[in-house]
N, C-alpha and C positions, 0 to 999 in steps of 0.2 A: 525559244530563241527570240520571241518578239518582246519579251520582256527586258531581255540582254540587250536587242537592240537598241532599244530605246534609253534603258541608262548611259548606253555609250553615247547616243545623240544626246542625251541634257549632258553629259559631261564637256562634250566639245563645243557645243553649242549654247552652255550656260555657259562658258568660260569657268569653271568650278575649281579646278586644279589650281588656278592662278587666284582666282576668289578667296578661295582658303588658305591658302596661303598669305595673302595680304591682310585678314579678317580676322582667324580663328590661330591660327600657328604653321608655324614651316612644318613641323611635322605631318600635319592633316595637310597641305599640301604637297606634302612629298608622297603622300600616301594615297591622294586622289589622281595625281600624274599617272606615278608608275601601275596602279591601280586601273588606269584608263587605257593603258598600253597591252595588261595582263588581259584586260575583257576582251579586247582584238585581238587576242592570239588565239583564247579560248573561240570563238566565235567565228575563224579563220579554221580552225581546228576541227570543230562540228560542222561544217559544212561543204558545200562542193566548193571547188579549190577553182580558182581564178585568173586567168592569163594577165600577170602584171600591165600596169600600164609604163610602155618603154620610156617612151620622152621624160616622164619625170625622173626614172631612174637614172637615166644618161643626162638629165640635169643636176640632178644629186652629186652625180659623180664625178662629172664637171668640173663642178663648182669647189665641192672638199676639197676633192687633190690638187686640184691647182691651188685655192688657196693657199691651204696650209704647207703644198713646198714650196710657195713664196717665202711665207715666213712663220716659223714655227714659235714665235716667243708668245703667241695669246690661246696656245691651246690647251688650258687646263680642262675642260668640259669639254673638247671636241669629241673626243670620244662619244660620248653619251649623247651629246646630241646627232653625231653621225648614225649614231645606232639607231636610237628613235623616231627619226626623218627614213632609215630603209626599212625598219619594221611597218610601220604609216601606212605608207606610198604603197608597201608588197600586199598585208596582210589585209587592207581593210575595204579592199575590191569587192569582194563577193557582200559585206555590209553597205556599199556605196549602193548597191543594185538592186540590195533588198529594199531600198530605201526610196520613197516617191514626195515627190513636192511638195505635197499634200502635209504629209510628216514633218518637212521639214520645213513649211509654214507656220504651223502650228507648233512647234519646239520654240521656232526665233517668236512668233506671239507672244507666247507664256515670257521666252527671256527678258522682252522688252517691258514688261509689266513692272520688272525690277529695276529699271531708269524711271517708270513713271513713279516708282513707291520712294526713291531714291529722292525725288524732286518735291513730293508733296510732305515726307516724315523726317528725311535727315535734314538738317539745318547748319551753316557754318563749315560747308566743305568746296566753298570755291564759289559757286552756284553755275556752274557745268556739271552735268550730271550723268551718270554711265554703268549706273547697276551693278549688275554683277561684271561687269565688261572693263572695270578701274579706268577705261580709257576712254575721255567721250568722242575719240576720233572713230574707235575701235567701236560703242556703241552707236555710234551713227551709222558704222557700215552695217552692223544687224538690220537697223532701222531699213537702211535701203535694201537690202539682200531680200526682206520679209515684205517690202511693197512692192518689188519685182518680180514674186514670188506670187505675188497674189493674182496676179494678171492669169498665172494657171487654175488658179483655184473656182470650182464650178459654182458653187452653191453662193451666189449674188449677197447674200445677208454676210455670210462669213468674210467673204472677200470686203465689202466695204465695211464692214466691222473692221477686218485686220489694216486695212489701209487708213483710218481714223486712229488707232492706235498705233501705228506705226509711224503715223507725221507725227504726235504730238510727243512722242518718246522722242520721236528723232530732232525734233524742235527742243525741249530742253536738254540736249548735248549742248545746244548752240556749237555745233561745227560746220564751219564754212563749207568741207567737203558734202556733208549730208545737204546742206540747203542746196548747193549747187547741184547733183546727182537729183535733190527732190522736185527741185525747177524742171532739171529737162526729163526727166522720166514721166511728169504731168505733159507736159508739152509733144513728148514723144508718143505717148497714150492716144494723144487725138489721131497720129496716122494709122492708128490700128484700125480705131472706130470714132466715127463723130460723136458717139454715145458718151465714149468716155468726157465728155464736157462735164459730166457732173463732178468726176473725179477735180477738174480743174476748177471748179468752183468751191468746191468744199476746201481744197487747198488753200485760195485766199481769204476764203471763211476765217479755218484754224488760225491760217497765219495772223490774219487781224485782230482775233481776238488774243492770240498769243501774245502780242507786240503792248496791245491796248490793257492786259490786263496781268503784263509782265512784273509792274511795281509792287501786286500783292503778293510775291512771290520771294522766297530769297534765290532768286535768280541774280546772275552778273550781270553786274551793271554795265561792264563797256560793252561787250557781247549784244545784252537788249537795246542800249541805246543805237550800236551798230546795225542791228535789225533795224530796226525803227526807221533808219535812217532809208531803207530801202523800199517801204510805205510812199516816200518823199521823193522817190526815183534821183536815190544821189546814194553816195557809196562811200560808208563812214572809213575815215582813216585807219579805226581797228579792226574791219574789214582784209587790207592790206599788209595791215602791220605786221612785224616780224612774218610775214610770208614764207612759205617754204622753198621759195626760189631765193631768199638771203640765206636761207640755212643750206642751200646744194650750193651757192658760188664759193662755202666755206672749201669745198672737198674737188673744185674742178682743176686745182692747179695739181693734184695728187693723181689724176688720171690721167692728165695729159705727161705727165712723167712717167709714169707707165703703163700706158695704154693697152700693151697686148696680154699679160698676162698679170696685170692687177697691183695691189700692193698688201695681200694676205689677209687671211681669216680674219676677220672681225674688227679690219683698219678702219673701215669705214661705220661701225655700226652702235660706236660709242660706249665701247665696252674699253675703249683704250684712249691713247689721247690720238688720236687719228690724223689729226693734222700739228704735229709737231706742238709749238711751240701756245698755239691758241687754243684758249682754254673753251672757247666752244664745241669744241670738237666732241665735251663730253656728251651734249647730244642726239650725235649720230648723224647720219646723210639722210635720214626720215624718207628717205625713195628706195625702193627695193631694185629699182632700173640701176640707179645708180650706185647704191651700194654693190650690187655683183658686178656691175663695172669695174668699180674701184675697186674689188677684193680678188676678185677673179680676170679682170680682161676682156675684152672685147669681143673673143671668140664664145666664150660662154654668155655674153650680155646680149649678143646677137640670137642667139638658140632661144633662151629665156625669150624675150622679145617676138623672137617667132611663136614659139608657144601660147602665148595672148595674145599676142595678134590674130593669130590663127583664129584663136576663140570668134574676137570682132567680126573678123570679115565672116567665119561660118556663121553666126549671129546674124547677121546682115542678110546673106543667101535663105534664111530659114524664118527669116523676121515676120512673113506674112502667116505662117503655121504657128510657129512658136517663139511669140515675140520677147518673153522670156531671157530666153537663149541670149540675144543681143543684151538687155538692160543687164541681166546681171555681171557679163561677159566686162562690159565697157565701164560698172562700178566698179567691180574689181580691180580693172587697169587703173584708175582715178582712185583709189582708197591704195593702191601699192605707189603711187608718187609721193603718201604721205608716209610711208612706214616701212621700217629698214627691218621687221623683223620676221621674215618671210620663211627660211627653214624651220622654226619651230615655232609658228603660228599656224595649231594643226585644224581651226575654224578652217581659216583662209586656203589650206591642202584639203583640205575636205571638200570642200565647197567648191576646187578647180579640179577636182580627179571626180567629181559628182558631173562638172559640166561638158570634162572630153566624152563621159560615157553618154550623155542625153546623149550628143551629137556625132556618136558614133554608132546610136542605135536607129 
């Protein structure tokens, strides 16, 4: 079983199903998906059986049915993603538990290794870089998921190993999200321990030599110049630019029109034209708060909302034992304001049904 285990963690946590897909062929990723769904059952299957966790079911279920009796014209695939969001969530309890930090340190390590190989071998793809993860918002959340991670991790050499490895993956994403999360997770560090100073040192180490030795690299240019700019303690305009708060004031005139129960499945998530008549709409409300707002209503945005919050504040009560618990609690909040694709993003459900069980044990 520990060998099952572990294919299923590099399948979720490589991003691989969507990798191969985008790389090698749809088929090899259709076949890596359903293939990663089949291992959960099998493994559900062979082992002791597991009291679900409620709240995400009763969000699940939420969320579906009232969407979709909003409005049923965008539900070609609902089905199957309905399907594979309750398979998820039900069967992969007793794998969340088998599973220790440690594990799942070292998975997100190895992943991140594929942004750093992405940044130094492939040439001529933007110069954002995200591995196996095709998203470097999406790889910057690993980046921070695996430094937050590391704060559990005992053995001193591994831990600043992987925290060196982790900024410098998470540094050529160049995404805004990840520097911000990597700013205050250093800064956060020192009220743990004064010790951790070193951690905050090495960080503007990396960062300066990043910044300083970014033009030998085919790195993006507005991205390093915008870094740069913060060397200088001044905040370049592509810092700001097109912001994710100009892409959510696209979609707030659509909630406040129907605030309590939404405006249906997938209105908000850029799979349609979401807001009528503006053609930005095709890429989505990029906030998962917002999106089930706008898809589902108020009642269900509130539940969701409790749900992570909850995390926060348990995080906070449990900060001085397991400081953990908070940092990766409050990335996650801060990586879902940027990204609308939350029912089948099964990293991101893995990762929040991994963190109700710490904290319920």
């Amino acid at each position: 079983m520990k060998n099952l285990k572990l294919i299923i963690l590099l399948l979720i946590f490589w991003n691989l199903p969507s990798f191969a897909l985008a790389h090698i062929s749809s088929m090899s990723g259709t076949f890596l998906s359903y293939g990663t769904f089949l291992l959960i059952i099998v493994y559900f299957f062979f082992n002791k059986k597991e009291r679900p966790i409620i709240p995400f079911i009763v969000l699940g279920l939420l969320y579906f049915v009232i969407s979709v009796l909003v409005d049923t014209q965008n539900t070609e695939n609902f089905i199957v993603t309905f399907i594979k969001y309750f398979i998820f969530i039900i069967l992969v309890i007793k794998l969340l538990k088998d599973t220790t930090d440690k594990e799942i340190f070292i998975v997100l390590l190895l992943g991140s290794l594929s942004i750093i190989y992405e940044s130094v071998f492939i040439i001529d793809i933007g110069g954002r870089f995200s591995g196996f993860y095709l998203n470097p918002n999406f790889a910057g959340l690993i980046c921070v998921l695996g430094y937050c991670l590391s704060l559990s991790i005992d053995n001193k050499m591994l831990r600043v190993f992987g925290q060196i490895l982790f900024s410098i993956a998470g540094l050529v994403t160049f995404s805004r999200t990840f520097l911000l999360l990597w700013v205050l997770i250093n800064i956060i560090s020192l009220l743990i321990s004064y010790k951790n100073v070193y951690k905050t040192v090495i960080g503007i180490v990396l960062f300066s030599l990043f910044v300083s030795l970014g033009d030998n690299f085919d790195f993006n240019s507005r991205r390093l110049d915008a870094f740069k700019s913060i060397l200088d303690g001044k905040i370049s305009d592509e810092m700001v630019e097109d912001s994710r708060t100009q892409t959510w004031a696209l979609y707030y005139y659509k909630v406040l029109n129907k605030p309590f129960f939404g405006n249906g499945y997938l209105s908000f998530s850029g799979k349609t034209d979401g807001i009528g008549e503006n053609s930005d709409s095709i890429q989505g409300a990029h906030n998962t708060f917002l999106m089930i707002l706008g898809e589902s209503g108020i009642f269900v945005f509130l539940y969701f909302t409790a749900i992570y919050g909850g995390f926060i504040v348990t995080g906070i009560r449990v900060f001085k034992d397991e400081p953990f618990i908070f940092l990766i609690s409050f990335s996650l909040f801060m990586y879902m304001l940027t990204s609308h694709n939350y029912f089948d993003n099964y990293l991101v459900l893995f990762v929040s049904l991994w963190l109700y069980i710490q904290i319920g044990r």
